[in-house]
C-alpha positions in Angstrom: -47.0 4.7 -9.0 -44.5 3.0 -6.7 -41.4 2.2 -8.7 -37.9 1.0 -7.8 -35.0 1.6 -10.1 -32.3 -1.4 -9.7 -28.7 0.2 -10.5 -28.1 3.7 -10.2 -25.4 5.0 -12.1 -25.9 7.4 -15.1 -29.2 6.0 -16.6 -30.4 4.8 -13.0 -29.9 8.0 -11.3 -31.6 10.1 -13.6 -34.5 7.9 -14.1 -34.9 7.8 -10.3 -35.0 11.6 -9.6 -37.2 12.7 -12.8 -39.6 9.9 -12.2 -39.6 11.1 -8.6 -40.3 14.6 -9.8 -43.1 13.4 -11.8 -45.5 12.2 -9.1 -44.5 8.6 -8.3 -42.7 7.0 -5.2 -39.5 6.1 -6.3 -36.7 3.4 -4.4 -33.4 3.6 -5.7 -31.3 0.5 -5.6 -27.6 -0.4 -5.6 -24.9 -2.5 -4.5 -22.5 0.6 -4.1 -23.3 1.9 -0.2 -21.7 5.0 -1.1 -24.3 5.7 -3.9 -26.7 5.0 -1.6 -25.5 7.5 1.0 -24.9 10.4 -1.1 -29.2 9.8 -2.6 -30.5 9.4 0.5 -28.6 12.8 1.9 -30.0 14.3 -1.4 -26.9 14.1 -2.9 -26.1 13.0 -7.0 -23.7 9.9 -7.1 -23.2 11.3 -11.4 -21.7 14.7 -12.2 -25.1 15.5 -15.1 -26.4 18.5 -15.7 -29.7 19.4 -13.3 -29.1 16.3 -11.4 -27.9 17.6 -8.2 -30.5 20.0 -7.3 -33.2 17.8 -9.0 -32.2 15.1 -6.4 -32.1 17.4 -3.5 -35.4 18.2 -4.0 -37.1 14.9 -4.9 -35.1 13.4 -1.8 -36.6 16.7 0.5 -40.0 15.8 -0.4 -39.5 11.9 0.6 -40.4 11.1 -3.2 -37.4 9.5 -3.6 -34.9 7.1 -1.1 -32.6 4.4 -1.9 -31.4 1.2 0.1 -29.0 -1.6 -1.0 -31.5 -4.1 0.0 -33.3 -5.7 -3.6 -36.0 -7.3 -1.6 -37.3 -4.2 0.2 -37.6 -2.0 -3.0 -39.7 -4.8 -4.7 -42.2 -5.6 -2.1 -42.3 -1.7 -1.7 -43.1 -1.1 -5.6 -45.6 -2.1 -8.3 -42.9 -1.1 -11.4 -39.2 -2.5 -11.4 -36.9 -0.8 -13.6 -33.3 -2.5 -14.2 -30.8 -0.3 -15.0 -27.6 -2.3 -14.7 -24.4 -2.3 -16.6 -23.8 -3.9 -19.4 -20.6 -3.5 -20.0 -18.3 -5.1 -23.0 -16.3 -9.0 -22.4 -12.9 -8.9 -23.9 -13.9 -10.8 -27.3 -17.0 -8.0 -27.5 -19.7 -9.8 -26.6 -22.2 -8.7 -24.5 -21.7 -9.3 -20.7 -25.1 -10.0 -19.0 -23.7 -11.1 -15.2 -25.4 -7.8 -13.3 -28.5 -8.6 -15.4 -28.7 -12.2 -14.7 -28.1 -11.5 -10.9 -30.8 -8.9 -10.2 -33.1 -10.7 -12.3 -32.4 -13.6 -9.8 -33.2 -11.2 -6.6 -36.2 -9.7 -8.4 -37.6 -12.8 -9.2 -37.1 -14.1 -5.3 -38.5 -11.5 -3.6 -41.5 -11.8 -6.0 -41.9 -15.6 -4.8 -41.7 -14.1 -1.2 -44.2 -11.2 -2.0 -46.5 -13.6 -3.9 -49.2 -14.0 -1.7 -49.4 -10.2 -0.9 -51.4 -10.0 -4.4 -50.8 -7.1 -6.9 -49.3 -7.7 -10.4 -45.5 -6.7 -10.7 -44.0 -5.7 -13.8 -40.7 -5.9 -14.4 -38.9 -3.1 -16.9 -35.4 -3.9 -18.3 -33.9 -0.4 -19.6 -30.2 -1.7 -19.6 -28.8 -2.2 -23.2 -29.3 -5.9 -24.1 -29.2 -7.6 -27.6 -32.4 -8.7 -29.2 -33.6 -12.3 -27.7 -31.8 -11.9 -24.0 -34.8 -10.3 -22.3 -37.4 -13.9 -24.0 -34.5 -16.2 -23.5 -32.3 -15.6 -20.7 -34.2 -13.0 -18.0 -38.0 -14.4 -18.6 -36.9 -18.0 -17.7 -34.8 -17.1 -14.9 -38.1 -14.6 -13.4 -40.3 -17.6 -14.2 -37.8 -20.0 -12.6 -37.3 -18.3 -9.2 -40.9 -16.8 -9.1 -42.2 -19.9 -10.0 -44.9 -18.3 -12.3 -45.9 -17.0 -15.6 -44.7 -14.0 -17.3 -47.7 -11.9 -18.5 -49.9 -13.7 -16.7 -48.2 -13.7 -12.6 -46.3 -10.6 -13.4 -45.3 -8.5 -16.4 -42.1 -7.9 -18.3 -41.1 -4.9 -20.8 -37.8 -3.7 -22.5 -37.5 0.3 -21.8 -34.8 1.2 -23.6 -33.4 5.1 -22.7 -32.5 7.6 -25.0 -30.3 9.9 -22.6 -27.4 11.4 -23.5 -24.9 12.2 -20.8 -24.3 15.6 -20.1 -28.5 16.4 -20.8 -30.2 13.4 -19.5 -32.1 15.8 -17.8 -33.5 17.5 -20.3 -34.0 14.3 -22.8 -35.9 12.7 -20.0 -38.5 15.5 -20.1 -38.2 15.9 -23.8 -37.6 12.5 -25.3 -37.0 11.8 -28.9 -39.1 8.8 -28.6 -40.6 6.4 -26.2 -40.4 2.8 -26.3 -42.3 0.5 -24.5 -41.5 -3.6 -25.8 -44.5 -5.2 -24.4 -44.7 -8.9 -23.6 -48.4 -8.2 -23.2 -50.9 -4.8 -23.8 -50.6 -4.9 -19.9 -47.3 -4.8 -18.9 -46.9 -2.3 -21.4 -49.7 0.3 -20.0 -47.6 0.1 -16.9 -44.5 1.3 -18.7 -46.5 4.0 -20.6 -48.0 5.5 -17.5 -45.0 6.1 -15.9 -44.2 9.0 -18.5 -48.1 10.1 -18.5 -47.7 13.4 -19.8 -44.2 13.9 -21.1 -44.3 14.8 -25.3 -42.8 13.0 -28.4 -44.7 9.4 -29.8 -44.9 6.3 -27.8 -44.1 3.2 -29.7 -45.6 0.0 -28.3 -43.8 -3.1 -30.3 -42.7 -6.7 -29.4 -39.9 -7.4 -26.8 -37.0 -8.3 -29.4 -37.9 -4.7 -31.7 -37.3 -2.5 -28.7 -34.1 -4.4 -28.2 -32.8 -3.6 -31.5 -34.0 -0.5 -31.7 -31.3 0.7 -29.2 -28.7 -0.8 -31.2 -30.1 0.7 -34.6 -29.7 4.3 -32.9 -26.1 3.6 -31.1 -24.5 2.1 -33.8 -26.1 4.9 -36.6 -24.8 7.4 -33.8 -21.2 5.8 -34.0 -21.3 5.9 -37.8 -22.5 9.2 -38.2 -19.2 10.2 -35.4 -17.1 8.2 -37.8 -18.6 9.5 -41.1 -17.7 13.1 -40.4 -14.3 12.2 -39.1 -13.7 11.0 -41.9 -14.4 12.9 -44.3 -12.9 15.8 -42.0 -9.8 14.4 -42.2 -9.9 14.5 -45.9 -11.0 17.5 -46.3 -8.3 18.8 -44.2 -5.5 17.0 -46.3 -7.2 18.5 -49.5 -7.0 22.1 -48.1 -10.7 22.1 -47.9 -12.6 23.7 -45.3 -14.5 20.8 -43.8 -17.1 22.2 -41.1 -18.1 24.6 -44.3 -18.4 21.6 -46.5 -20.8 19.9 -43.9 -22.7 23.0 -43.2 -23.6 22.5 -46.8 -24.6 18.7 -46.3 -26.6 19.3 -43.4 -28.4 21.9 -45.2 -30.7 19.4 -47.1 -33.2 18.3 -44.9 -35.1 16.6 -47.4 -32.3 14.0 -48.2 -29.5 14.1 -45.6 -30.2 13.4 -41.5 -30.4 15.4 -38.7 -27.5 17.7 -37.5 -26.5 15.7 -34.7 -23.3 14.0 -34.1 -21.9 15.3 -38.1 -19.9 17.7 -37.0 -16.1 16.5 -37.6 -14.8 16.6 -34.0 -12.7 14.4 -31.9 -13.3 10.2 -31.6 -16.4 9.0 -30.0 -16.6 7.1 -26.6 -18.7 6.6 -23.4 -20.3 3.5 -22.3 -22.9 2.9 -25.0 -21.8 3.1 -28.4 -18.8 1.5 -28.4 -19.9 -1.4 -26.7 -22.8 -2.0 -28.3 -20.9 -1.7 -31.9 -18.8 -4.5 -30.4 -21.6 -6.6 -29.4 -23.6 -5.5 -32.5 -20.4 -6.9 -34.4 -20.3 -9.9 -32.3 -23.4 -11.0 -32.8 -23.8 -10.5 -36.7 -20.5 -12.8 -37.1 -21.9 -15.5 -34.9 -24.9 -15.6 -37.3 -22.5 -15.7 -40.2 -24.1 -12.2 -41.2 -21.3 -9.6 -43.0 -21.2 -6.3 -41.6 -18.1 -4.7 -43.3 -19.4 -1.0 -42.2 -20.0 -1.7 -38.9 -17.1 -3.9 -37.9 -15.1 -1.2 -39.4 -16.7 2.1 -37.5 -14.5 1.5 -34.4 -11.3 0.8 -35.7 -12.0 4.0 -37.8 -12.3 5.5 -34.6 -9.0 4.6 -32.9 -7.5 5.6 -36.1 -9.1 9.1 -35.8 -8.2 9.5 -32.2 -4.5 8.4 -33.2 -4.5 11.4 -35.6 -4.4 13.5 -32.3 -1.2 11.5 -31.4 0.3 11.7 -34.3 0.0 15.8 -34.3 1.7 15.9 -30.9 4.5 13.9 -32.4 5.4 15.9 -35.6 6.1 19.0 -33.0 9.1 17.5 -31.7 7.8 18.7 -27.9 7.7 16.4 -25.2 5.6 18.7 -22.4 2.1 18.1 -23.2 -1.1 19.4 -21.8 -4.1 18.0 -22.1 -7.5 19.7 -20.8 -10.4 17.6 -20.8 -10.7 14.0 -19.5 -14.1 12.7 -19.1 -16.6 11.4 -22.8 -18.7 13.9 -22.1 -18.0 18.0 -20.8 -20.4 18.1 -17.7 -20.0 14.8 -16.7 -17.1 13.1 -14.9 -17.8 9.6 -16.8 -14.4 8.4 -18.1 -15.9 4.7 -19.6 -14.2 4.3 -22.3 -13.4 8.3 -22.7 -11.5 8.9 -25.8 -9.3 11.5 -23.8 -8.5 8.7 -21.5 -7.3 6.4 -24.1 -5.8 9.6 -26.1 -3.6 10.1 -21.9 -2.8 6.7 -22.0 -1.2 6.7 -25.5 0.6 10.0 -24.3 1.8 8.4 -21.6 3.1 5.2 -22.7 5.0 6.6 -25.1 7.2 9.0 -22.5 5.4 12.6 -22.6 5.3 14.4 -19.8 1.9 14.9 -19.7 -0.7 17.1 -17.3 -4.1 16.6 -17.6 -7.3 19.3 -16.3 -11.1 18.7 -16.1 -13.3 20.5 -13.4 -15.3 17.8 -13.4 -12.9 14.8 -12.7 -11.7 14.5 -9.0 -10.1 11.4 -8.3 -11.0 11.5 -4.5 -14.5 11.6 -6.4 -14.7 8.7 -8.6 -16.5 5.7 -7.1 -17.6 2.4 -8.8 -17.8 1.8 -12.5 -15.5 4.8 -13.3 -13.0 4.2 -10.3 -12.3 0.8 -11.3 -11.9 1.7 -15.1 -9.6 4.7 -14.3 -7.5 2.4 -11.8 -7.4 0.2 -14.8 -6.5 2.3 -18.0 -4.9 5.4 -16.2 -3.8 3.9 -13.1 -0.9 7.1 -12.7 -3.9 9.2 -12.9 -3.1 10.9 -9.9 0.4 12.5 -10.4 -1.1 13.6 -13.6 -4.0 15.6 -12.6 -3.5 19.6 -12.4 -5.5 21.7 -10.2 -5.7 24.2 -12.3 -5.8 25.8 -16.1 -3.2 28.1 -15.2 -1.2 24.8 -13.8 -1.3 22.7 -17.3 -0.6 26.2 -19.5 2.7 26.7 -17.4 4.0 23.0 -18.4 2.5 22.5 -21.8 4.4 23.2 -24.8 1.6 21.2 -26.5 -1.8 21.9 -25.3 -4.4 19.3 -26.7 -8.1 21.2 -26.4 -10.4 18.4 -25.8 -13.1 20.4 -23.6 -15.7 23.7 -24.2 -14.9 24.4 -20.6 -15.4 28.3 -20.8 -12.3 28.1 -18.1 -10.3 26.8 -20.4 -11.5 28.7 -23.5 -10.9 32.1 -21.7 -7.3 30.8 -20.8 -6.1 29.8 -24.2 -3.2 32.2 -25.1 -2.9 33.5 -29.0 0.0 33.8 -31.1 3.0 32.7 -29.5 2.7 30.0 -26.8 2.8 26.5 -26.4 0.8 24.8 -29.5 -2.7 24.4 -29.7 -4.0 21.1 -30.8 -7.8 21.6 -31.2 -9.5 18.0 -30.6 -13.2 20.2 -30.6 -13.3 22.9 -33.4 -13.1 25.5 -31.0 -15.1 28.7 -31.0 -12.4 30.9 -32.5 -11.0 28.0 -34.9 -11.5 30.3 -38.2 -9.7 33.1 -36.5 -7.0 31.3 -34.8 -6.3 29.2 -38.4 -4.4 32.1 -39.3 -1.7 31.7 -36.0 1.0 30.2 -35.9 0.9 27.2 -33.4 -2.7 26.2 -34.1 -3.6 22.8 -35.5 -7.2 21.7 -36.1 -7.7 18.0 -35.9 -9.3 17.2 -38.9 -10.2 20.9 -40.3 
């Protein structure tokens, strides 16, 4: 099929180059020039795993190409998929600007390419709340195309299930696929896109597949919370909590899957914590009490201040910190919790060096440029080149990465203090040193 893919940042790059590897034509689509540069010299705008030679390929076989121009890439395609920010307002609601605008362009250049015949159908695979894809993007297609939805062109919710870091790989093995239909047609043309790809296809209305991203994002963030928790505790007891959760996760016939219950460090990125704000949001505009979920984030910033609070009871002042970006193998800092763990550090006076091999500042363009210039604006004069570099300042070293770099590097006995943000590989042996602190085990 001929498909362009409108945004192409995490979720937009990678469903450009895998659908591209799959068979079908793929036009890429962005505002950022420099995004569409590095695609179209068959180069990844994202730091993902796979991505960069998947791209290189998909762009050497002229399956895949990208433009800045919205009209082109929908009179070239049959299949529109929007994969636009959607980032958090202040108050937490849900910001649809970047939806409402491409929706706009799409629907013009459907006016324009009207007469050419062909039914279009538009895909919306950006995070949105339940009821914005029926009541804000449908009228304003119908509006500018001046036609029908489900009838003059089609219109589905797509919503992804990649996490950063394996996108890749959860492309080609989903957990799920959901396809919300506004009719059985528009949803055949979502389903053949991933003709062949394994797990079970659920075809349900537009408002369910909405939700349904929300259901998994904000169970995710729960689950993050729940064993931070109960980490914590455990730790305070003297009880060994990664043991007392290896027990938990043991039943299969009553507890939940493995992932995300491991106690580790505070949860970030730019999905579940802003759709548990929206989530939030919208339950107290309905009058609807959500006492668990309004109280899952703030758990969170209490967590990641535990990692604070360690650095302060050792008295030091030099602290390193290795690892930056919400995800190792990724250089996305939205709403990192290592970012916001820096930024506390550095407001309150450390002397603070930071590593990741991933995070280049001359590197960072759009979404994560802007929030780095915003949050951790002295990022620069922080940065270390090095592992070496940040072990030679550090009295305090906070362990926030599985970087085997860093790992390998990590002195035993005496040294500067190990604060382990990650239940490290070596956590049970190093329990016994002097100098080691576990976050919440």
């Amino acid at each position: 099929m001929r498909v362009s893919v409108l945004g192409l940042g995490y979720v937009g790059c990678v469903s450009a180059a895998c659908l591209a590897s799959l068979g079908h034509e793929v036009i890429g689509v962005d505002v950022n020039q420099v995004k569409v540069d590095l695609v179209n010299d068959g180069k990844a705008p994202v730091v993902e795993e796979r991505i960069g030679e998947l791209i290189a390929e998909v762009v050497r076989t002229g399956a895949l190409r990208a433009t800045g121009d919205v009209r082109e890439a929908i009179m070239g395609s049959e299949v529109s998929l929007v994969c636009v920010g959607t980032p958090s307002e202040p108050n937490g609601s849900l910001c649809t600007t970047y939806l409402e605008r491409v929706t706009e362009q799409i629907g013009a250049a459907l006016a324009e390419g009207a007469e050419q015949g062909g039914r279009h159908t538009v895909v919306f695979r950006s995070t949105m709340l339940p009821g914005t894809c029926l009541n804000l993007l449908v009228p304003i297609l119908e509006k500018n195309v001046g036609g029908t939805a489900g009838v003059d062109f089609g219109v589905a919710v797509n919503p992804e299930f990649l996490r950063e870091g394996t996108s890749v790989r959860d492309f080609f093995d989903p957990p799920k696929t959901v396809i919300g239909e506004l009719d059985p047609a528009s949803g055949d043309a979502v389903s053949a896109l991933y003709d062949g790809l394994p797990g079970e296809v659920f075809r349900v209305p537009v408002p369910t597949a909405e939700a349904i991203k929300y259901a998994d994002n904000a169970f995710h963030g729960l689950k993050i919370g729940f064993a931070n928790e109960l980490g914590a505790v455990c730790q305070a007891l003297g009880v060994d909590s990664h043991q007392v959760m290896d027990v938990f996760l043991a039943d299969r016939k009553l507890n939940i899957s493995p992932a995300y219950l491991r106690p580790g460090f505070a949860f970030g990125g730019s999905c579940l914590p802003k759709d548990l704000r929206s989530l939030v949001h919208a339950a107290k505009r309905a009058d609807i009490s959500v006492p668990i979920l309004a109280h899952v984030l703030p758990s969170n910033s209490d967590h990641l201040q535990r990692a604070v609070d360690l650095v302060e009871r050792t008295g030091k002042r030099r602290v390193g910190l290795f690892g930056l970006s919400f995800k190792p193998g990724t250089d996305d800092l939205r709403e990192s919790p290592l970012v916001e763990l820096a930024e506390r550090l550095f407001g309150k006076g450390y002397d603070l060096k930071i590593y990741d091999a991933n995070v280049s500042l001359s590197r960072l363009i759009g979404a994560n440029r802007e929030y780095i210039e915003t949050r951790l604006p002295h990022l620069a004069q922080l940065l270390a080149d090095s592992v070496e570099a940040v072990l030679e300042h550090a009295e305090v070293c906070l362990v926030g990465t599985r970087d085997p770099a860093v790992l390998s590097a990590l002195p035993h006995g005496d040294g500067p203090v190990i604060v382990d943000l990650i239940h490290l590989p070596d956590a049970e042996a190093r329990r016994a040193e002097p100098g080691y602190v576990g976050l919440a085990w």
